[in-house]
N, C-alpha and C positions, 0 to 999 in steps of 0.2 A: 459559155461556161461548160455546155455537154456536146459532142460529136455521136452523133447515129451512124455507125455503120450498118449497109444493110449487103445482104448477102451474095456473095457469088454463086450464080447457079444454073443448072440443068432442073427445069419446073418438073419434068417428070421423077426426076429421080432424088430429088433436094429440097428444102426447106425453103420457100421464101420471104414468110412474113414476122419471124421474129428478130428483130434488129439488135445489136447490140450498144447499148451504152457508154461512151467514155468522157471523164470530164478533161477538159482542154487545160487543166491546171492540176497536178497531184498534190500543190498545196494544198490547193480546195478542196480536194479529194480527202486531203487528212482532216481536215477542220470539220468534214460530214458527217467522217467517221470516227472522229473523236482518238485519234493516233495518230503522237506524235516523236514516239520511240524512236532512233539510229537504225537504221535499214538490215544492221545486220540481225536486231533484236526483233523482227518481223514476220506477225505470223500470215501477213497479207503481198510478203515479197512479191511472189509470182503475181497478184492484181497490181501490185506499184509498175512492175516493168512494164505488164502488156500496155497501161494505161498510158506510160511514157513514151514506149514506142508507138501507139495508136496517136498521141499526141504529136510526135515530129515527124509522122507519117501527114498527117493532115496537114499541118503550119506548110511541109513542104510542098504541096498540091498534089501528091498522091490519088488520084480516084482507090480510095482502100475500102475493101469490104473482105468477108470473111466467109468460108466454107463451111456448110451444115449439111450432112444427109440425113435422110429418111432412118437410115439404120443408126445414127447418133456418133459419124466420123463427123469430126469435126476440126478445121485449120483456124487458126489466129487470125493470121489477116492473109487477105488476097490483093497485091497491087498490079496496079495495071497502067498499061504507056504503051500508045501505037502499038495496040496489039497485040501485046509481050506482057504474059501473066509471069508470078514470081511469086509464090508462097511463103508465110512467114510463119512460124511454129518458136512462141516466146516460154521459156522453161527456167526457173529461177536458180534450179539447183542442175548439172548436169557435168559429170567426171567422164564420163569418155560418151563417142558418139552413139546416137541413139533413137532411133528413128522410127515415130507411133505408126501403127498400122491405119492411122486415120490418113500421117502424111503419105504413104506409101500409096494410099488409096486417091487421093487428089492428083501426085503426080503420074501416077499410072493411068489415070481417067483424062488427065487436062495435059499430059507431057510439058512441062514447062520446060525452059530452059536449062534455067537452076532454080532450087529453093533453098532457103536460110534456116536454121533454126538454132537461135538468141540465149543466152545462154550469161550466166554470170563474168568466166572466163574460158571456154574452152574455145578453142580454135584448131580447127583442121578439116581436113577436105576428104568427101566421102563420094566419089563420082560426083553428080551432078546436085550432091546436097553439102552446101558449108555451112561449116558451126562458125560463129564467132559470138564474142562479147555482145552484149544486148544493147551496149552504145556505139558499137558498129553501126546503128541503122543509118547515121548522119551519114557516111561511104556508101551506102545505097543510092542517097540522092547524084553525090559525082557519079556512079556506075551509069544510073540513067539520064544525067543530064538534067536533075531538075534546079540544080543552084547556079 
């Protein structure tokens, strides 16, 4: 019913014993929290998506975990596959592109690829960072070959 992510990390310069929490069901998740409102009436939006994409991140076998430093940047998730990190940065509400100084800070330090940041609707491509919808993530899976 709950998935532990635990952290991606440089032990000197990062965080690594606080885990994060997600429950493997966002029904379940409502039934906990006693909210069962239409998604657009939600003051918990942003917890429902990270929670849904934290959930078909794992179903899919993802090894996910997630960015914390010392100074309090912090990334959504961090996935990983043969050695090929990819940053996830989930934002409920987002009209044009927008990019936290936490994620700037991950991809400057770790160069990934690319990184994602999930997003209600917004779609487009910023160098090496794409927005897309936050039920994009199932297109994640065919990019790395996990289905």
């Amino acid at each position: 019913m709950l998935s532990r992510l635990l952290n991606y990390t440089n032990k000197r310069t990062e965080l690594v014993k606080a885990p994060k929490i997600f429950f493997l069901d966002n029904g379940f998740r409502n039934i906990v929290v006693k909210n069962f409102q239409p998604l657009e009436n939600r003051q918990d939006k942003g917890f429902l998506y990270e929670n849904f994409v934290a959930t078909e991140l794992v179903k899919a076998g993802f090894d996910v975990r997630y960015w914390r430093s010392k100074s309090k940047a912090e990334v959504d998730f961090v996935v990983e596959k043969s050695g090929e990190i990819a940053p996830l940065e989930i934002k409920s509400i987002l009209s044009e592109p927008k990019i936290t100084k936490s994620f700037h800070s991950f991809v400057g330090h770790y160069k990934p690829k690319t990184g994602y940041v999930l997003s209600e609707k917004l779609w487009k491509d910023t160098g090496k960072v794409k927005f897309r919808p936050v039920f994009f993530v199932e297109s994640l899976f065919r990019k790395y070959k996990f289905l």
